[in-house]
DRENDRENTOR-132349 format. One record per residue (C-alpha): residue number from 1; residue in three letters; x, y, z. Coordinates in steps of 0.25 Angstrom, whole numbers. Example, Ala and Ser with C-alpha at 12.3 -4.5 7.8 and 13.67 -1.06 7.14 Angstrom:
2
- 1_Ala_49_-18_31;
- 2_Ser_55_-4_29;
//
This chain:
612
- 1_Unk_-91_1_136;
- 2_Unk_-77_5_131;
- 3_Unk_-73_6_117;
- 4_Unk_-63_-5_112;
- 5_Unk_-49_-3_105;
- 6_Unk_-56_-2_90;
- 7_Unk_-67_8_93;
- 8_Unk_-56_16_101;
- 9_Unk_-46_16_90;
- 10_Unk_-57_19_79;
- 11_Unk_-63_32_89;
- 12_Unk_-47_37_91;
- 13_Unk_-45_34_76;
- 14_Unk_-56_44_72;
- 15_Unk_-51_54_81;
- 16_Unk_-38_53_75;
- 17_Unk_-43_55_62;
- 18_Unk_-51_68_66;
- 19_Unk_-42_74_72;
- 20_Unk_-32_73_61;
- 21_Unk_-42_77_49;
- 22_Unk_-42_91_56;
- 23_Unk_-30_93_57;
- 24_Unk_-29_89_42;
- 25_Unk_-37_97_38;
- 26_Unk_-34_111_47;
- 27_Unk_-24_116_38;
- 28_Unk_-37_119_29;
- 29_Unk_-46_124_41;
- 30_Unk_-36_134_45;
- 31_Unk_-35_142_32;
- 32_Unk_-47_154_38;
- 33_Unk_-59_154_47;
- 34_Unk_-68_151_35;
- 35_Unk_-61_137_33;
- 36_Unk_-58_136_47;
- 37_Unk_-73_136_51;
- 38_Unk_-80_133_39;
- 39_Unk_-71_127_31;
- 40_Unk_-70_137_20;
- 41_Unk_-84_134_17;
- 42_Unk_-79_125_5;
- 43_Unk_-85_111_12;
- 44_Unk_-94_105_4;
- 45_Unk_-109_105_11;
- 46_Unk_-110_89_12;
- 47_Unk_-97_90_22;
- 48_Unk_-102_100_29;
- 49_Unk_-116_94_29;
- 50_Unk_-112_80_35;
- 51_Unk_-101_90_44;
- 52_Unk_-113_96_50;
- 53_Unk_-120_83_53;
- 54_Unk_-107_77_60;
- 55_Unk_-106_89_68;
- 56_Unk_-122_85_72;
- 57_Unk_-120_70_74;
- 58_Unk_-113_75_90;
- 59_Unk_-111_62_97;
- 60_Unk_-119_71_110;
- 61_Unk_-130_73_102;
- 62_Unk_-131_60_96;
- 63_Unk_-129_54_111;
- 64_Unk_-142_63_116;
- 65_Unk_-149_57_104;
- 66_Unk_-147_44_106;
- 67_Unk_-152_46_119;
- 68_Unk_-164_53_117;
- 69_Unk_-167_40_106;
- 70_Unk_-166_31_119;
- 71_Unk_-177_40_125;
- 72_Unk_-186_47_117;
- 73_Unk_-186_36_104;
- 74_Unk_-189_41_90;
- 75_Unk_-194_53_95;
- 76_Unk_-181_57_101;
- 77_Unk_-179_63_86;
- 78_Unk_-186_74_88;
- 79_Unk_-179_79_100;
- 80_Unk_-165_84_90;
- 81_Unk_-175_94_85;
- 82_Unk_-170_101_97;
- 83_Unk_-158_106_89;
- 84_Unk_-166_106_81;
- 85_Unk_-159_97_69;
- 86_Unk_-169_100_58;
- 87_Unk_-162_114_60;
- 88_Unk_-153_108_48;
- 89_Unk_-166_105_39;
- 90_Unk_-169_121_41;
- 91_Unk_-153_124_38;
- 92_Unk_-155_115_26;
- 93_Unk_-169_122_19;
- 94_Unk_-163_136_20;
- 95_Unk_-157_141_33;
- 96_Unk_-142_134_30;
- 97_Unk_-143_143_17;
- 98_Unk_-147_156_24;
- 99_Unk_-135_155_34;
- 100_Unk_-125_149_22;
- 101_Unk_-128_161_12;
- 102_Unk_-122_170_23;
- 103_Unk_-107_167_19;
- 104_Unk_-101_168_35;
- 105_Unk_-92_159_46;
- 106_Unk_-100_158_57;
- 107_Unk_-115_162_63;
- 108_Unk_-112_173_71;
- 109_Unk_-104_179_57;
- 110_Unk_-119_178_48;
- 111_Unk_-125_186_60;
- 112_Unk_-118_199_51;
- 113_Unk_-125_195_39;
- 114_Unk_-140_195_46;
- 115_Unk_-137_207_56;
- 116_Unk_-124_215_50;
- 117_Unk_-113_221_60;
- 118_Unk_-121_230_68;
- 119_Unk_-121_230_84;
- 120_Unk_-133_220_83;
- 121_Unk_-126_210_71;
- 122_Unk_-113_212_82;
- 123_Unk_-122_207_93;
- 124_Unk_-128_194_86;
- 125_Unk_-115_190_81;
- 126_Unk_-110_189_96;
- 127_Unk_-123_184_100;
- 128_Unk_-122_171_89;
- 129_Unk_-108_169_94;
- 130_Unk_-110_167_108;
- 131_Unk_-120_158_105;
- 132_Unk_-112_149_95;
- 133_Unk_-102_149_107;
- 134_Unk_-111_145_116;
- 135_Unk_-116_133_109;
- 136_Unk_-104_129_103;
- 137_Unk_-99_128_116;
- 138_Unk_-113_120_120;
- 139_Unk_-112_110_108;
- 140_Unk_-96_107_114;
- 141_Unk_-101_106_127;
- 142_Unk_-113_96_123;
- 143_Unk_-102_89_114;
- 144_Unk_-93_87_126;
- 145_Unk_-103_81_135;
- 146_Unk_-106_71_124;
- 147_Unk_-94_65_120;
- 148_Unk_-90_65_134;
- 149_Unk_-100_55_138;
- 150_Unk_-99_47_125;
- 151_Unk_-86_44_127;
- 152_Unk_-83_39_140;
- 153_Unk_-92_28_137;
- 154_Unk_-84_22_127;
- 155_Unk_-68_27_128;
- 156_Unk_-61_19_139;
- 157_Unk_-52_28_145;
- 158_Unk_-56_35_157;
- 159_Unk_-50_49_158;
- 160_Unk_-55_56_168;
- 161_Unk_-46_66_175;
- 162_Unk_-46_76_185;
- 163_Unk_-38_89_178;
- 164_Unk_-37_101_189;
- 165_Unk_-45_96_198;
- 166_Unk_-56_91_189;
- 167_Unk_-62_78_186;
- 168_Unk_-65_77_171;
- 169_Unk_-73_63_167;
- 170_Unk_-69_55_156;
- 171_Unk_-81_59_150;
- 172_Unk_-75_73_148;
- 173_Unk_-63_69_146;
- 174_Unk_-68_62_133;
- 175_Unk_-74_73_128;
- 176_Unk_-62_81_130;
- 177_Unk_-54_73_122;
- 178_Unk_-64_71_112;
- 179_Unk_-67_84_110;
- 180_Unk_-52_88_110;
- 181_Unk_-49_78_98;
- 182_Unk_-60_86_91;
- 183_Unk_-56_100_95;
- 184_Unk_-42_96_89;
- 185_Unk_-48_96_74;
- 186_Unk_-60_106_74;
- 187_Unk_-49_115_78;
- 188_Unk_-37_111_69;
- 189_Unk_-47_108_55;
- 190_Unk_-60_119_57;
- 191_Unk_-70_116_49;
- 192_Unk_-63_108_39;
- 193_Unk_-60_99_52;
- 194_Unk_-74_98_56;
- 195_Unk_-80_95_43;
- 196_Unk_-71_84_38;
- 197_Unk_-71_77_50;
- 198_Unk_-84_78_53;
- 199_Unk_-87_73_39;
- 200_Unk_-79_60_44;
- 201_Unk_-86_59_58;
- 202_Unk_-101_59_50;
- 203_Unk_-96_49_41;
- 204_Unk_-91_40_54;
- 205_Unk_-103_44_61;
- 206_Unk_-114_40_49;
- 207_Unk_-106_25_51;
- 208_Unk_-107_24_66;
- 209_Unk_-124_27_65;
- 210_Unk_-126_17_53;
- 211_Unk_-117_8_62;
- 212_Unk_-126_10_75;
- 213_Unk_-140_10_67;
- 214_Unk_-136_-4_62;
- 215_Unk_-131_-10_74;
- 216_Unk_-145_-3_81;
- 217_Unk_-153_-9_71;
- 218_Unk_-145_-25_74;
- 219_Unk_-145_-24_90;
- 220_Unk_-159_-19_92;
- 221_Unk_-171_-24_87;
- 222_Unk_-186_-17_85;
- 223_Unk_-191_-26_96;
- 224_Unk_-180_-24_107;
- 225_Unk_-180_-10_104;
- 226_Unk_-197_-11_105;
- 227_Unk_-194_-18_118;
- 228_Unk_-187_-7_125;
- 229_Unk_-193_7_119;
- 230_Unk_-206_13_124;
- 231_Unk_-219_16_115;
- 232_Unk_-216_27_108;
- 233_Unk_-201_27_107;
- 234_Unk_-201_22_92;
- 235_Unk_-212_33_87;
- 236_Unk_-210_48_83;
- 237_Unk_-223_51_88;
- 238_Unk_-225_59_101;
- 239_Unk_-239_64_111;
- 240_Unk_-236_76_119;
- 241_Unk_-227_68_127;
- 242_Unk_-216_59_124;
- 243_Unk_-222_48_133;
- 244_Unk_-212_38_131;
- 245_Unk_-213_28_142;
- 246_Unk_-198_19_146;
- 247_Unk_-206_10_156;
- 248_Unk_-198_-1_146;
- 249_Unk_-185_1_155;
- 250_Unk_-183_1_169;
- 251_Unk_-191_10_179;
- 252_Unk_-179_19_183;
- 253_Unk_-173_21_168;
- 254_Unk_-189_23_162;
- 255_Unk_-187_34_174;
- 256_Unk_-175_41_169;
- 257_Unk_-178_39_155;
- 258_Unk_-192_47_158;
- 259_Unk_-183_57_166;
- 260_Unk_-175_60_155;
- 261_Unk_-186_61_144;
- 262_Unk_-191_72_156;
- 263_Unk_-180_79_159;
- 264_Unk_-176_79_142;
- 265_Unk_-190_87_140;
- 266_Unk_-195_77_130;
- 267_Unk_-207_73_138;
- 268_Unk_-218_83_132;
- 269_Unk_-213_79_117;
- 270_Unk_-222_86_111;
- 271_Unk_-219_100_117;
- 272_Unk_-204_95_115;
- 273_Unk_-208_94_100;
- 274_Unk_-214_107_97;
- 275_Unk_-203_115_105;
- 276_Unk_-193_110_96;
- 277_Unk_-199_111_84;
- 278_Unk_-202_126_87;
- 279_Unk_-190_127_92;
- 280_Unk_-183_118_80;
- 281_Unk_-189_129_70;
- 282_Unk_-184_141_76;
- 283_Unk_-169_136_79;
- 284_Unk_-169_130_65;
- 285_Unk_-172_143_58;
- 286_Unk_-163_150_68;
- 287_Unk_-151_142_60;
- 288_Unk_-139_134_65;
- 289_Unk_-132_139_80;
- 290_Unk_-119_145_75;
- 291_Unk_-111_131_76;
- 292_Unk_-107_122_67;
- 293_Unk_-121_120_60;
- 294_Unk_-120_134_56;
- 295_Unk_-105_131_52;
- 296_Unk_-108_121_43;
- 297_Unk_-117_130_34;
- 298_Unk_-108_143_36;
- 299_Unk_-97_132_29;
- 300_Unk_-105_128_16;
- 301_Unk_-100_132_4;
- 302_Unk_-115_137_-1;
- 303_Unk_-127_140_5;
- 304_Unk_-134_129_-3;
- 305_Unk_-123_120_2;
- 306_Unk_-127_125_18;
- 307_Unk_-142_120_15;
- 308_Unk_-137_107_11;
- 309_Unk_-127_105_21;
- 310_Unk_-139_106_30;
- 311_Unk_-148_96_24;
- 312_Unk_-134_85_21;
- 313_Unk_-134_86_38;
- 314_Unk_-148_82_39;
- 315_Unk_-147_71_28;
- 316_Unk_-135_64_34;
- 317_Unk_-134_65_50;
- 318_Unk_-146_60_55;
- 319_Unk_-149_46_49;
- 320_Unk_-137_43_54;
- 321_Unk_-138_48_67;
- 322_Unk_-149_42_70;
- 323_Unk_-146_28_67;
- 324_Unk_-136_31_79;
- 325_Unk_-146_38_88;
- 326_Unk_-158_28_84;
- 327_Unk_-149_15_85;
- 328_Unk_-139_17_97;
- 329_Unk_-153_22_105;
- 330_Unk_-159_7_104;
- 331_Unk_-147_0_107;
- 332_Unk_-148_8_118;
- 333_Unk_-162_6_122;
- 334_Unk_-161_-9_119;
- 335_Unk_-151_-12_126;
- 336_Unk_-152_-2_138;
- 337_Unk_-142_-1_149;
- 338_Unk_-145_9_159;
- 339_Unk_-133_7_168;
- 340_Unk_-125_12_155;
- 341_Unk_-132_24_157;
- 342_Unk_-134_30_169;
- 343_Unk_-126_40_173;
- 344_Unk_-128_46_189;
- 345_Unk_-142_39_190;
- 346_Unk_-147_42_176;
- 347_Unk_-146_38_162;
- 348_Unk_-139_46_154;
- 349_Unk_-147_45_140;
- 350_Unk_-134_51_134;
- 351_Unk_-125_37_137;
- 352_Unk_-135_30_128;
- 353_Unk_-128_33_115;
- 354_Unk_-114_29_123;
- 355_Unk_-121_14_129;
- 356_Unk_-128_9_115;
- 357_Unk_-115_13_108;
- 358_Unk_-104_5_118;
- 359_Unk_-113_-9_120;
- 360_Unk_-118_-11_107;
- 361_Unk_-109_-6_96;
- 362_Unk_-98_-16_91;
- 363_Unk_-80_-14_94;
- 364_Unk_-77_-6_81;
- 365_Unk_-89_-1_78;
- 366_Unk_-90_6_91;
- 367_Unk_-77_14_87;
- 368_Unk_-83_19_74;
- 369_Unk_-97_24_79;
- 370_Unk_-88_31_93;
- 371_Unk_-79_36_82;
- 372_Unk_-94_44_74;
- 373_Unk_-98_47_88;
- 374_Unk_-86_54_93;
- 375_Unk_-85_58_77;
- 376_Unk_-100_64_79;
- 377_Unk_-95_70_91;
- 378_Unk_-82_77_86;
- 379_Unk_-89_83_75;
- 380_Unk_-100_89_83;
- 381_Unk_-91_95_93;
- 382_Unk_-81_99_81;
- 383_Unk_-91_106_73;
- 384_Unk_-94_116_86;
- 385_Unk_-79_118_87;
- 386_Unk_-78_121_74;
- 387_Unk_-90_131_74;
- 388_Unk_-88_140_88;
- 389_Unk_-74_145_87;
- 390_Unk_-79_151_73;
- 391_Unk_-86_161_81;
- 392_Unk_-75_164_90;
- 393_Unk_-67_167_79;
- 394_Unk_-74_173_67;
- 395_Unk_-85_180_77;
- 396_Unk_-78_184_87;
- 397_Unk_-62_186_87;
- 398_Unk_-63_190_70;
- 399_Unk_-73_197_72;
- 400_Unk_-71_205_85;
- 401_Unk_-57_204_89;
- 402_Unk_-47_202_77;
- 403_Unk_-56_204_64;
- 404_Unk_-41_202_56;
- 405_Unk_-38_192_63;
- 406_Unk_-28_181_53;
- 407_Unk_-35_169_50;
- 408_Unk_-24_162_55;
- 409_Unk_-26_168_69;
- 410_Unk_-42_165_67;
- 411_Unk_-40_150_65;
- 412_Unk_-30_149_77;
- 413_Unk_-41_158_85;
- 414_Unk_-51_146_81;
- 415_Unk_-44_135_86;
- 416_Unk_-43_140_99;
- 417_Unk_-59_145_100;
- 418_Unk_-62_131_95;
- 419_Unk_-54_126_107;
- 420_Unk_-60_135_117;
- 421_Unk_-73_132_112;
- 422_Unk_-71_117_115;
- 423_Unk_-65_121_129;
- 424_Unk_-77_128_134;
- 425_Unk_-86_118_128;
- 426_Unk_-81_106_134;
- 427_Unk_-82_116_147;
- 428_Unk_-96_117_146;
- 429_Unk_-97_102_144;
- 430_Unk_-91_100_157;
- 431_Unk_-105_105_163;
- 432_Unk_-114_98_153;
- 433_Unk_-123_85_159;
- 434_Unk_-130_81_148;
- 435_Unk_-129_81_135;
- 436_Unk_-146_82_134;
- 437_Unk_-145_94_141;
- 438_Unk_-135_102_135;
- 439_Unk_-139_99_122;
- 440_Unk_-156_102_126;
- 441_Unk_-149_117_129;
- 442_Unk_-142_118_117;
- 443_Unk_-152_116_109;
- 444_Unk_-164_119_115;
- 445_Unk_-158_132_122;
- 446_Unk_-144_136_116;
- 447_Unk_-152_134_103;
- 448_Unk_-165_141_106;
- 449_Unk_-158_152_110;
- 450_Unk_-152_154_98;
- 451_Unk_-167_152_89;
- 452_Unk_-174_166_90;
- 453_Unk_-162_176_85;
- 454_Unk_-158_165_75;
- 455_Unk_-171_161_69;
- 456_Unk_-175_177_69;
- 457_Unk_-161_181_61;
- 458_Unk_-167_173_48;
- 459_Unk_-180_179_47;
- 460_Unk_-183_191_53;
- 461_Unk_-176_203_46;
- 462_Unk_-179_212_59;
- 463_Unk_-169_203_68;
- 464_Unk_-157_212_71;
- 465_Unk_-143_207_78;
- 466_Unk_-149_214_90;
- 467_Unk_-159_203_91;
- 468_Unk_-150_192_86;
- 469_Unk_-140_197_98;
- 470_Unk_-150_197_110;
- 471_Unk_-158_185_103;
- 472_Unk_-146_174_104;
- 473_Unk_-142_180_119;
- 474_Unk_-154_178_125;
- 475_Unk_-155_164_117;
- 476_Unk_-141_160_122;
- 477_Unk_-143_168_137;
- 478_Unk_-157_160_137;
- 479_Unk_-151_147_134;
- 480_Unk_-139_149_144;
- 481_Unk_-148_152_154;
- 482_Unk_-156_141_153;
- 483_Unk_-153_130_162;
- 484_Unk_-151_140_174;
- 485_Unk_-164_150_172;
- 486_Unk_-174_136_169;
- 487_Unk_-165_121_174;
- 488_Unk_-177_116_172;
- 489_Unk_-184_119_159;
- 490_Unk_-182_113_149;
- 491_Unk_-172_118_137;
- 492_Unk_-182_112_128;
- 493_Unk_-196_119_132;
- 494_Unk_-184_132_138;
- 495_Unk_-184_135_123;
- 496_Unk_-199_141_119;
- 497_Unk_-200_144_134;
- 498_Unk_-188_152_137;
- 499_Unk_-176_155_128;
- 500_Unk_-184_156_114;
- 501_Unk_-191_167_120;
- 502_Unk_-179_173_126;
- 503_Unk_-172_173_115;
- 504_Unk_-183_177_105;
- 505_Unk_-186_190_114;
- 506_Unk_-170_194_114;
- 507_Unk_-170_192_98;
- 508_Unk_-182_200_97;
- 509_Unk_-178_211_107;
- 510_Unk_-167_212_103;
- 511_Unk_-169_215_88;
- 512_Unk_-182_224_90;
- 513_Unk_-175_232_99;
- 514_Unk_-164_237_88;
- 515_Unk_-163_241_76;
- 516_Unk_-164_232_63;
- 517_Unk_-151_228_55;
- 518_Unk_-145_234_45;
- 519_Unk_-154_233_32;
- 520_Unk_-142_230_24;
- 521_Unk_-138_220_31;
- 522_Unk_-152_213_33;
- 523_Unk_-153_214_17;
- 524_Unk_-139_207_16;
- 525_Unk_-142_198_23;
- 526_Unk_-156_195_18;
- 527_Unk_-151_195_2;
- 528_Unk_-139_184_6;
- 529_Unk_-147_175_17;
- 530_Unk_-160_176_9;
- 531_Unk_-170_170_22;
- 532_Unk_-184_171_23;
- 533_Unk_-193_178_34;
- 534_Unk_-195_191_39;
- 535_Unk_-187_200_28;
- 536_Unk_-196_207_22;
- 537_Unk_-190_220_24;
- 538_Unk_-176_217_22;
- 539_Unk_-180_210_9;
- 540_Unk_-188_223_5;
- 541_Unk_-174_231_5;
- 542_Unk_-168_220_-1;
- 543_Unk_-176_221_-14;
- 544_Unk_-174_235_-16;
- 545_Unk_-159_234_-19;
- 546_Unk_-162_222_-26;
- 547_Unk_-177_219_-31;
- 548_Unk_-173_206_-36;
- 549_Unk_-171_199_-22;
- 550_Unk_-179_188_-19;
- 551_Unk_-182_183_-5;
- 552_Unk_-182_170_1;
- 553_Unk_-195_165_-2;
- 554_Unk_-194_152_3;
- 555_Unk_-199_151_19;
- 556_Unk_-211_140_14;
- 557_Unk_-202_132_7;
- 558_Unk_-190_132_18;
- 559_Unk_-200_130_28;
- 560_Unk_-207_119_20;
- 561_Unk_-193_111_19;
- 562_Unk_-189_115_31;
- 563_Unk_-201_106_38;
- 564_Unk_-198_95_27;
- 565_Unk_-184_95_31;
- 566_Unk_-186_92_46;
- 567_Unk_-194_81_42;
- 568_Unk_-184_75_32;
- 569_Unk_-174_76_45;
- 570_Unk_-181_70_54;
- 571_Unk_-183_57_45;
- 572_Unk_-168_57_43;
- 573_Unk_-169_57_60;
- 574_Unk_-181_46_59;
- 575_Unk_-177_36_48;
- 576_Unk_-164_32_57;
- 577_Unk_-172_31_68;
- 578_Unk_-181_21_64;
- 579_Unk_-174_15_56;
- 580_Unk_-165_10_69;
- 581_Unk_-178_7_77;
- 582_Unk_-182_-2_65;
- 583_Unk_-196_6_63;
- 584_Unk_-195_5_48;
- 585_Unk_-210_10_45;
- 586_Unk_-204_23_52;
- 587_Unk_-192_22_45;
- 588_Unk_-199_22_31;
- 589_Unk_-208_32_33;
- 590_Unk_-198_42_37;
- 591_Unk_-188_39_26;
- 592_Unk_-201_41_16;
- 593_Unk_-203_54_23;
- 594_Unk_-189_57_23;
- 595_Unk_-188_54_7;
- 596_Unk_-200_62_5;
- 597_Unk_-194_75_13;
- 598_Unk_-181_75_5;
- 599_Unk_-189_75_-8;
- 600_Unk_-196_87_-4;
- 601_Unk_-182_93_1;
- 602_Unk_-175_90_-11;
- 603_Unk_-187_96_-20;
- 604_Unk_-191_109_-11;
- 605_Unk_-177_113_-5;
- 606_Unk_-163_104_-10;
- 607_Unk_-167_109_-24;
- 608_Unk_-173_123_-21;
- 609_Unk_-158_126_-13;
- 610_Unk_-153_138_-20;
- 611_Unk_-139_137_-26;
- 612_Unk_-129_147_-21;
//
């Protein structure tokens, strides 16, 4: 289906008035590199708060989710633990405070509070940089792939071209116009950009899912969507296996759709399910990559205001989100059309958001939920742009090559890595399939190599820059070296099996082996970030210059609120869910729950947050 005159008007409308807010506002963003990429830490935490969640409502993630619904039912909601998302309710109890308190621009910049500037802390801090670079440039390639495919279903031009030699698709064509338009205002606003227009595309976005959870709710009923789903598909509960049984739909799509819930991994569930819980706690400790996530605490103005930041992105994205996820994957099933999506002699699950979208959504209001969508999309890809070139330019050209450099001269220098970042992002793209299997290896692999040094650097006081180095490449080299050492194990069960103990070994190596840090710098950094764990010795220095410090004596309770706060999550992620599926006793039941877990919240951590 093409889009009509209104909804392409309203999309080009939106675009337009993106592009001109940034460069409103840039005048503002190019003052220094602290307004430029964190915009002058003076944004209140709510923005930044519903920034952060707009950057994390990415129209490729919100594509593979909509078809992992259509697969896997309900319990499809605990496959995001891959990222894992309750790694904001950890940020929220204590770590966004930890990170906040250390008063810096970029990840690889705190490295020099917890290791100092010896040859070690000199080693992590390159180490942290190449990988922010490396996913960064992951995250645009995954982006690309994305709003590629999304919109050559709907826009009506076809562009495809031959330049030197090469055919390029409209489909990449698409996203290269896309994410030019995008590139455009990242570059020319900074943060300022980013924040005030993502503000706008949450607010567009949060209108298209109420749309869509309403006209889910009209066009399908509980008997046709009882008519067409397998046992099982409606209920959270699982056996070792996932056992879900398509036999409702012809013999050759039941075949692909059991192919694809084989070759996802999904099959053994329950294996699934502990992997990524074990795994969930590690990366979740370990703290935000050094992207955009990371960003947005760096940018509050407190560190109280960073652990509220955290818990607005929780409370606002995913009821939402899911009553887009939830309502445009029954459309879909209900109304199935296979021929919609095959693509070379297979279904391509990630054309199921695309299909329910352009039969079943009304002229006019089309163009306002392809306008979040794209919004969701821009803001995503915007938030990565805005976050690598900042380790270009203040971790590597200030700090290596031209420490005086003019601030002028370091704004212009960050327009031009934003740029190339793009370029050699959308490069990668070029060679990606899938959007599944790029973003399994992002999080499962890219992401698992980065747990071990990062979860040690928190509570061990042992861990030196030595092991931090050798920790993160071995991570990152184990993670590159993946798909061509083991193409056919899977990135999921690859994690406990191959690159945590890889990477684990080089953290561990790697620190024993050398000397411990600087005292000094250890007890700097101890008094300021205040974290619990393995600083007995540290701590014992520590009160012999000043008897009156106390240590963070609150493992139980963070622990405590940790567990209630993934539970309080997830019924902002089932609530939606059921509530779209019309299984209301569910729907009670987990909003009871959900009240309960906000009282405990409010009592044992919103009013126990210190004020700074």
């Amino acid at each position: 289906m093409k889009l009509s005159t209104i909804d392409i008007s309203i999309i080009l409308g939106y675009l337009v008035l993106t592009v001109l807010l940034g460069f409103l506002i840039s005048k503002r963003a190019s003052r220094n590199l602290d307004s430029y990429f964190l915009g002058g830490k003076s944004l209140p935490w709510y923005m930044l708060g519903l920034s952060n969640a707009s950057g994390m409502f990415d129209i490729t993630g919100t594509m593979w989710m909509v078809a992992i619904m259509f697969i896997y039912g309900v319990k499809s909601v605990f496959i995001p633990w891959l990222w894992p998302v309750w790694n904001q309710v950890i940020m929220m109890v204590f770590l966004a405070i930890w990170l906040r308190r250390s008063n810096v621009l970029t990840g690889a910049e705190w490295l020099k509070t917890r290791f100092g500037t010896s040859r070690g802390a000199r080693m992590s801090h390159i180490s942290v940089v190449v990988f922010a670079l490396v996913a960064v440039i992951g995250f645009i390639a995954y982006a690309f792939e994305g709003i590629g495919k999304f919109s050559v279903m709907f826009l009506p031009w076809d562009l495809s071209a031959s330049v030197m030699g090469i055919y390029i698709s409209s489909e990449r064509m698409y996203a290269f116009i896309i994410m030019g338009i995008t590139t455009l205002y990242v570059v020319k606003g900074g943060m300022y950009s980013v924040v005030l227009t993502e503000v706008l595309q949450f607010i567009v976005m949060t209108i298209s899912c109420i749309i869509i959870g309403i006209i889910a709710i009209k066009t399908v009923s509980p008997e046709q969507l009882d008519s067409v789903v397998p046992e099982g598909w409606k209920s959270l509960s699982f056996g070792w296996k996932l056992d879900i049984n398509w036999s409702s739909f012809p013999q050759d799509i039941n075949r692909m759709l059991n192919e694809k819930i084989g070759s996802d991994g999904y099959e053994l569930f329950s294996i699934f399910f502990m992997i990524v819980i074990f795994r969930g706690i590690l990366v979740s400790v370990a703290g935000p990559i050094p992207g955009y996530d990371m960003q947005r605490v760096l940018a509050t103005r407190t560190p109280r205001e960073s652990a509220l930041m955290s818990w607005f992105v929780s409370a606002v994205l995913f009821i939402p989100r899911y009553l887009m996820i939830a309502g445009l994957a029954i459309i879909a099933l209900v109304y199935f059309n296979p021929e919609a999506l095959i693509s070379e002699g297979s279904i391509d699950f990630e054309k199921v958001l695309p299909f329910a979208l352009g039969n079943f959504i009304p002229v006019g209001v089309l163009g306002i939920i392809l306008a979040g969508l794209i919004a969701a999309f821009m803001s995503t890809f915007a938030a990565n742009v805005n976050a690598g070139p900042a380790y270009i330019v203040n971790d590597i050209y200030k700090r290596f090559i031209n420490p005086g450099a003019s601030q002028k001269r370091l704004i212009g220098l960050s327009y031009v890595s934003s740029a190339a970042m793009v370029i050699i992002g959308i490069t990668v793209g070029f060679f990606v399939s899938s959007i599944n299997s790029l973003l399994q290896w992002i999080t499962a692999a890219l992401f698992g190599g980065y747990a071990a040094a990062n979860f040690l650097k928190w509570i061990w006081w042992r861990f030196n820059g030595h092991g931090y180095f050798w920790g993160m490449i071995a991570g990152l080299a184990a993670s590159l070296a993946l798909p061509k050492l083991f193409p056919d194990l899977s990135v999921i069960v690859a994690f406990p099996l191959y690159i945590l103990p890889v990477s684990t070994a080089g953290s561990l190596l790697g620190c024993l082996l050398t000397p411990p840090d600087d005292m000094d710098v250890l007890k700097s950094f101890y008094m300021n970030v205040r974290p619990w764990g393995f600083w007995d010795p540290v701590y014992r220095e520590v009160i012999k210059d000043n008897p009156g410090f106390e240590k963070n004596r609150a493992f139980k309770r963070d622990v405590f609120n940790s567990m209630v706060g993934i539970i309080w999550q997830m019924m902002l992620i089932i609530a939606p869910v059921y509530l779209i599926i019309r299984e209301y006793r569910g729907m009670i039941v987990s909003l009871f729950v959900l009240v309960i877990t906000s009282v405990i919240l409010k009592f044992n951590w919103y009013n126990k947050l210190e004020t700074e």
